[in-house]
Backbone as CSV, one residue per row, in Angstrom:
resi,resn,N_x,N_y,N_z,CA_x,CA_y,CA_z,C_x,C_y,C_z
1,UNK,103.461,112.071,86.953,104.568,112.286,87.859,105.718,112.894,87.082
2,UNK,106.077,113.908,87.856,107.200,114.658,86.909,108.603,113.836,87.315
3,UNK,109.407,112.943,85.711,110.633,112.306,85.823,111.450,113.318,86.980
4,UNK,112.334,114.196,86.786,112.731,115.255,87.207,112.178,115.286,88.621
5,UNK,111.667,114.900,89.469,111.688,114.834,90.968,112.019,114.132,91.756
6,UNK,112.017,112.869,91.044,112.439,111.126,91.240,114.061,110.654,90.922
7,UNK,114.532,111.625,89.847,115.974,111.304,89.343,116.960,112.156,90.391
8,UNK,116.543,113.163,90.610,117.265,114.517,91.696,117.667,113.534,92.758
9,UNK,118.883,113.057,93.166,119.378,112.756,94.218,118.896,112.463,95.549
10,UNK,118.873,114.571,95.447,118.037,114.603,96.733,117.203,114.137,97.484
11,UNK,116.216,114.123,96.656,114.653,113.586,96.250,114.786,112.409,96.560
12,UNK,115.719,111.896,95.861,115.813,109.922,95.995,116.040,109.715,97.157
13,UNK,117.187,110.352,97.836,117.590,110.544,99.303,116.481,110.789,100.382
14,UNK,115.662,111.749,100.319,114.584,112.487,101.514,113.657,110.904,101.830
15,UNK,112.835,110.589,99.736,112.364,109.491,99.828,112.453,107.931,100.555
16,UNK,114.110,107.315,100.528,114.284,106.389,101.252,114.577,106.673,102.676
17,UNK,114.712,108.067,103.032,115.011,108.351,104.810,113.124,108.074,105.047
18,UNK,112.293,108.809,104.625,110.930,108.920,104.878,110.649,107.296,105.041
19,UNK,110.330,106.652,104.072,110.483,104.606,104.007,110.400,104.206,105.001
20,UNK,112.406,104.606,105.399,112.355,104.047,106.930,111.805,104.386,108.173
21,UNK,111.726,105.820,108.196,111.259,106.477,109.442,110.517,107.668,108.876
22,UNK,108.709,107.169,108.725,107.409,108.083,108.525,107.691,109.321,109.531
23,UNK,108.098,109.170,110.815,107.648,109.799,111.458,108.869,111.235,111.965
24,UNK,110.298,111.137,111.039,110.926,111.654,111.544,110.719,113.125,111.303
25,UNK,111.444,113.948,111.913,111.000,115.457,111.673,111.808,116.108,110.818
26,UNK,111.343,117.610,110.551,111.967,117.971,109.149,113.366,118.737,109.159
27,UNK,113.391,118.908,110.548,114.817,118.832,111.332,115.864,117.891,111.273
28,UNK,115.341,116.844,111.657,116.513,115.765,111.275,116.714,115.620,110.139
29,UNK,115.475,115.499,109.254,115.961,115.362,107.956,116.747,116.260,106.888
30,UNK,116.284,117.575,107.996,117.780,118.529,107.060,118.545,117.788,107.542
31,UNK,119.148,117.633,108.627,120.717,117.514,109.185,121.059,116.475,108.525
32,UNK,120.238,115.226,108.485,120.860,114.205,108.025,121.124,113.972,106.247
33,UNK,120.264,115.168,105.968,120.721,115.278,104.402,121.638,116.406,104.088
34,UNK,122.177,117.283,105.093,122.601,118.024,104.563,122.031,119.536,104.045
35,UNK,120.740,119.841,104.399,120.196,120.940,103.606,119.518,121.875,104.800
36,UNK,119.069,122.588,104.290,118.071,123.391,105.017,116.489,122.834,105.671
37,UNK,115.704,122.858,106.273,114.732,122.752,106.453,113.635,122.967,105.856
38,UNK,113.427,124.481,105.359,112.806,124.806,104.603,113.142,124.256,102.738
39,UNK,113.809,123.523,102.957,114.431,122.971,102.107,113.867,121.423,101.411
40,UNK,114.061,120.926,103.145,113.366,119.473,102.763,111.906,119.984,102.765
41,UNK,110.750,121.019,103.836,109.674,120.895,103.899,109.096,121.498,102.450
42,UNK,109.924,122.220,101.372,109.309,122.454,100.209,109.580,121.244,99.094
43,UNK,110.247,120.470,99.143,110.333,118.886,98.667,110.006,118.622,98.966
44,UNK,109.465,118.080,99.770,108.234,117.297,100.432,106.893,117.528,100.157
45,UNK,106.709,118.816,100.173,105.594,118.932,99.357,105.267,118.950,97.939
46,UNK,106.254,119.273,97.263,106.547,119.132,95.661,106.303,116.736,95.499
47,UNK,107.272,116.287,96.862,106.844,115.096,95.923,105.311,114.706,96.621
48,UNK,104.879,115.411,97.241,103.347,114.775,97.512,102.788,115.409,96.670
49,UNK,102.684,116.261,96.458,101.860,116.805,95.294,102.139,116.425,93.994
50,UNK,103.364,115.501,93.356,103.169,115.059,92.388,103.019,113.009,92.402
51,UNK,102.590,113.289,93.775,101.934,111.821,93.940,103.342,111.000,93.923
52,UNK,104.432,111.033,94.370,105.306,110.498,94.199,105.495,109.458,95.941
53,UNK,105.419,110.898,97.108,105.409,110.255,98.266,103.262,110.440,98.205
54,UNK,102.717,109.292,98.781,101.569,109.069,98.283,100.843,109.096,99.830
55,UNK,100.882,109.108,100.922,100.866,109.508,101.717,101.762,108.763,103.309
56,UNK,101.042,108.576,104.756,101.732,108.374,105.490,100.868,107.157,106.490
57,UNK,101.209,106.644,107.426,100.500,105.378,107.565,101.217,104.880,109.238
58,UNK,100.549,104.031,110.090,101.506,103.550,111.152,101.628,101.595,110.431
59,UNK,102.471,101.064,110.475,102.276,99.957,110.086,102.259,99.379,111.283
60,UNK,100.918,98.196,111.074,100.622,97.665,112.365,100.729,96.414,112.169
61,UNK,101.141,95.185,112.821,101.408,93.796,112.728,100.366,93.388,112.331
62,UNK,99.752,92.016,112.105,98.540,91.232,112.043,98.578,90.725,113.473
63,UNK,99.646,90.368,114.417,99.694,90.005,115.400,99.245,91.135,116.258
64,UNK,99.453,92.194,116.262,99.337,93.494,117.280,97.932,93.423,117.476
65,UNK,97.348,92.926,116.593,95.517,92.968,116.385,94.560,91.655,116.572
66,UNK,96.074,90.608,117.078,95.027,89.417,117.071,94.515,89.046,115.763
67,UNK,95.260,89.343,114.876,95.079,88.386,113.069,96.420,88.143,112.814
68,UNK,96.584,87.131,113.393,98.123,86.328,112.840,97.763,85.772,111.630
69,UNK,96.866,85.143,111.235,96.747,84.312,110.236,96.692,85.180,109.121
70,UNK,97.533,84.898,107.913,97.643,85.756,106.940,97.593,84.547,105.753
71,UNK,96.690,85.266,104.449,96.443,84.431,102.940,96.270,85.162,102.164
72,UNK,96.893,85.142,101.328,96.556,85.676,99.812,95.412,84.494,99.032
73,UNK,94.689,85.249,98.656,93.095,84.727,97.708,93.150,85.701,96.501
74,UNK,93.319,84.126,95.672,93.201,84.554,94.280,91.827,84.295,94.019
75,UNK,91.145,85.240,93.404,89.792,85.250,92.731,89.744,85.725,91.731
76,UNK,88.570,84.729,91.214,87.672,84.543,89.979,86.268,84.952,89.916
77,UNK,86.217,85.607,89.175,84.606,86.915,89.501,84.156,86.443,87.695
78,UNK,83.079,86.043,87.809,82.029,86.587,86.764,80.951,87.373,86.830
79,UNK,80.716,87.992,86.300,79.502,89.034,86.512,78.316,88.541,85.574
80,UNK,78.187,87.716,84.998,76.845,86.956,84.230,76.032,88.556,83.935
81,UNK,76.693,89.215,83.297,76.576,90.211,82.286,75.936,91.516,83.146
82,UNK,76.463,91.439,84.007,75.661,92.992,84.798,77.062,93.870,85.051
83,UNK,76.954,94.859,84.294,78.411,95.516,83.858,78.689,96.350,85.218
84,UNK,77.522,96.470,86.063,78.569,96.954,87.539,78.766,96.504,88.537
85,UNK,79.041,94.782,87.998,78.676,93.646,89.119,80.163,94.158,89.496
86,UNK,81.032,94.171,88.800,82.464,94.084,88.865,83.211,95.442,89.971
87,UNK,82.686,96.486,89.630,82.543,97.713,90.532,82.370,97.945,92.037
88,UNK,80.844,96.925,92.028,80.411,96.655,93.035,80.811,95.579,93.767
89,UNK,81.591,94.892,93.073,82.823,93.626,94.621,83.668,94.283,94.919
90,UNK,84.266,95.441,94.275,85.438,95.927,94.907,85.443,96.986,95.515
91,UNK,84.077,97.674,95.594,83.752,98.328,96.197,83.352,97.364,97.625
92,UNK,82.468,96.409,97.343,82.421,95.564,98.709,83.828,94.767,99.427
93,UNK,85.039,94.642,98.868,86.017,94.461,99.346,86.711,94.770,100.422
94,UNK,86.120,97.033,99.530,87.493,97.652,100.290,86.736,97.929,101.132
95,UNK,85.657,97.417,101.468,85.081,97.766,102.753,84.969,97.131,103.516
96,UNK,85.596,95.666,103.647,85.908,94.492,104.485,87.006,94.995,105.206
97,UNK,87.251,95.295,106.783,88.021,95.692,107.293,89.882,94.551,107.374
98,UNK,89.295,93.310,106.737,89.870,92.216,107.016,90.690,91.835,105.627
99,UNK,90.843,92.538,104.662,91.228,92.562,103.444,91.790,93.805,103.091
100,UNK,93.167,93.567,103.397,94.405,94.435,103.008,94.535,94.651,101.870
101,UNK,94.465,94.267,100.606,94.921,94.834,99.500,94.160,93.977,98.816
102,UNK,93.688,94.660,97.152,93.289,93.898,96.214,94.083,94.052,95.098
103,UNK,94.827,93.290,94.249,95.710,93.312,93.247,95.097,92.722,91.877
104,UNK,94.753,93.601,90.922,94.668,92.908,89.581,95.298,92.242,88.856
105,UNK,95.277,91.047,88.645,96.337,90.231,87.957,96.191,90.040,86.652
106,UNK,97.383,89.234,85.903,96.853,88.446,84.546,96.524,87.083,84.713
107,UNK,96.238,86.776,83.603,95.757,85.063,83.791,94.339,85.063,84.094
108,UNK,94.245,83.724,84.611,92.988,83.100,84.715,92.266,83.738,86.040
109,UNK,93.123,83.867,87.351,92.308,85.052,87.933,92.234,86.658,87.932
110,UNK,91.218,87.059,88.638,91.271,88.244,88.291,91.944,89.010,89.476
111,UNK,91.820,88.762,90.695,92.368,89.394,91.545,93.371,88.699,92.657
112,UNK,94.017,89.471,93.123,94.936,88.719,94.255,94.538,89.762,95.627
113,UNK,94.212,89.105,96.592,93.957,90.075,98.027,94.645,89.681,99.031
114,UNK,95.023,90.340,99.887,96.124,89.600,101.500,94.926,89.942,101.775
115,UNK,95.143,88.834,102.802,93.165,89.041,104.120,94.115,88.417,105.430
116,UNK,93.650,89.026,106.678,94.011,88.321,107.892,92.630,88.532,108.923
117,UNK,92.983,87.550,109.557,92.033,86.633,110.484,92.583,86.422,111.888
118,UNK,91.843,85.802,112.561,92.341,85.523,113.926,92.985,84.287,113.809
119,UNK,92.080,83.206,112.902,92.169,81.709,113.029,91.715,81.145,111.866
120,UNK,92.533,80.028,111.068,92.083,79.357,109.758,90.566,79.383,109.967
121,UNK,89.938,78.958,111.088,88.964,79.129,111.329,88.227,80.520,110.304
122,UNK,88.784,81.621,110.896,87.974,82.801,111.094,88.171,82.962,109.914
123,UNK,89.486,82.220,109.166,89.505,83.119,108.051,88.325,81.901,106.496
124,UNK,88.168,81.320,107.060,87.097,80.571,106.120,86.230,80.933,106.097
125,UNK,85.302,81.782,107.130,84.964,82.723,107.523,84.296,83.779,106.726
126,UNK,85.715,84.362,106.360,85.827,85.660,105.604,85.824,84.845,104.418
127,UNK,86.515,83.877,103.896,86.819,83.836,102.192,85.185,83.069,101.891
128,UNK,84.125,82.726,102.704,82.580,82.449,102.630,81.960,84.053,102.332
129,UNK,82.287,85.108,103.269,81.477,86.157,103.025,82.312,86.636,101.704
130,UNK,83.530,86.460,101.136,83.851,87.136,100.011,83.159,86.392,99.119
131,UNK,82.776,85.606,99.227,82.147,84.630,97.979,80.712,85.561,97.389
132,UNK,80.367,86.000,98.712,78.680,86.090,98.768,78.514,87.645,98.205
133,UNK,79.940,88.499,97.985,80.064,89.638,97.478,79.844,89.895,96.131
134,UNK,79.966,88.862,95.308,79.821,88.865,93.719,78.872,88.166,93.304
135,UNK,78.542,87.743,92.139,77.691,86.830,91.728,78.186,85.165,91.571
136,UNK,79.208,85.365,90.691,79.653,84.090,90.599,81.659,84.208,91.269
137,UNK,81.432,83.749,92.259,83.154,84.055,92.471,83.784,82.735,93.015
138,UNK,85.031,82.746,92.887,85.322,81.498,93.385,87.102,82.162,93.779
139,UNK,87.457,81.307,94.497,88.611,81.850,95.487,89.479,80.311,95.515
140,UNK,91.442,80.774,95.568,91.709,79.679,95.829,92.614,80.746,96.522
141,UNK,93.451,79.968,97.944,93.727,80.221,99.035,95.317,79.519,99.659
142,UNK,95.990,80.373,98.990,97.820,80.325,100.082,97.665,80.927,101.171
143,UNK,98.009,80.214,102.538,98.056,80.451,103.721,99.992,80.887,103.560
144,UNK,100.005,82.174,104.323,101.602,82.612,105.108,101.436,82.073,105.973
145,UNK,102.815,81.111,106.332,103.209,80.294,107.218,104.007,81.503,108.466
146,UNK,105.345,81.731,107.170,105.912,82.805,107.692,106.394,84.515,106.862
147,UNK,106.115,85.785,107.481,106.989,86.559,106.560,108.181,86.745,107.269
148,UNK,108.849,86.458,106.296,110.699,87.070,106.399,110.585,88.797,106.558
149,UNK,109.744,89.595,105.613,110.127,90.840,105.306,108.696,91.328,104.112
150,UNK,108.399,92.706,104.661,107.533,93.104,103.715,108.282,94.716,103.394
151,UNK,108.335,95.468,102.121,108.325,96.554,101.973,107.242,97.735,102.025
152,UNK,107.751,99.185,102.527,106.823,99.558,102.413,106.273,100.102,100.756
153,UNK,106.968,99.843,99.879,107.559,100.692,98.860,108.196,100.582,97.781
154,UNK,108.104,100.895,96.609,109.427,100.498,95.943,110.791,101.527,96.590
155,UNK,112.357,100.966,96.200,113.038,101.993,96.598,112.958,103.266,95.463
156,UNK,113.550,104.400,96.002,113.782,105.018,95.148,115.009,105.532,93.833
157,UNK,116.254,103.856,94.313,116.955,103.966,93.741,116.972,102.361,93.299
158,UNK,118.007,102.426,91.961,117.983,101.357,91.339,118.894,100.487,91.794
159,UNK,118.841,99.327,91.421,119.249,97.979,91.940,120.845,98.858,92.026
160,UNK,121.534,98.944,90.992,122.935,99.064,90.969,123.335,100.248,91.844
161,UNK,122.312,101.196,92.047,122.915,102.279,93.133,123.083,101.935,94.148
162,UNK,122.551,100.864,94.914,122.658,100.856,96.145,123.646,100.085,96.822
């Protein structure tokens, strides 16, 4: 990622308007920055192409879908020495429609995943079929009661700028 696209003001600016509103047009976003159009739509492509804005998304509730129930599962994977056991869970992961993210951690586990469900039920469920994805895995399980707030993002400016 080129420093120099991220430090430019501008850039920092287009980035946190985009955050809030994926969907606005490249119209408003001149006006509201101040620039040309052709202006923001050639920044825009400069920061996707240097992987900076990474792409675009609708964010959808867990509730909108009937999976209120939300947990982060920390897991513990051994692979009892088959070097693409490890490959092959996370490849079987990201293909669980029900498992939002997998996070590599330090420490004693290896991964952290958000998973949602319909029902504690459903979701015991799921953390049984994640078991059955690896060889030796084992899972321990924080239920969200409530979220206050999720980001989409880091910002693009630092604590003291804002």
């Amino acid at each position: 990622m080129s420093k120099s696209l991220i430090t430019d003001d501008l850039n920092r600016r287009l980035v946190a308007a985009l955050q809030k509103e994926g969907r606005i047009s490249h119209a408003e976003l001149a006006e509201r920055l101040g620039v040309s159009r052709p202006t923001v739509i050639d920044r825009i492509k400069r920061l996707e192409a240097e992987g900076i804005i990474a792409g675009y998304s609708a964010n959808v509730t867990p509730e909108a879908v009937n999976k209120p129930c939300v947990a982060f599962v920390a897991v513990r994977f051994h692979s009892g020495g088959d070097e693409g056991a490890e490959d092959r869970f996370l490849q079987a992961l990201e293909a669980e429609p029900d498992v939002l993210a997998a996070y590599s951690t330090a420490g004693a586990d290896w991964l952290l995943l958000k998973v949602v469900a319909e029902t504690p039920l459903d979701l015991h469920g799921r953390l049984r079929r994640i078991k059955t994805l690896g060889p030796q895995v084992t899972t321990r399980t924080t239920m969200v009661l409530k979220t206050y707030f999720e980001k989409i993002g880091p910002s693009p400016f630092t604590a003291d700028a804002l």
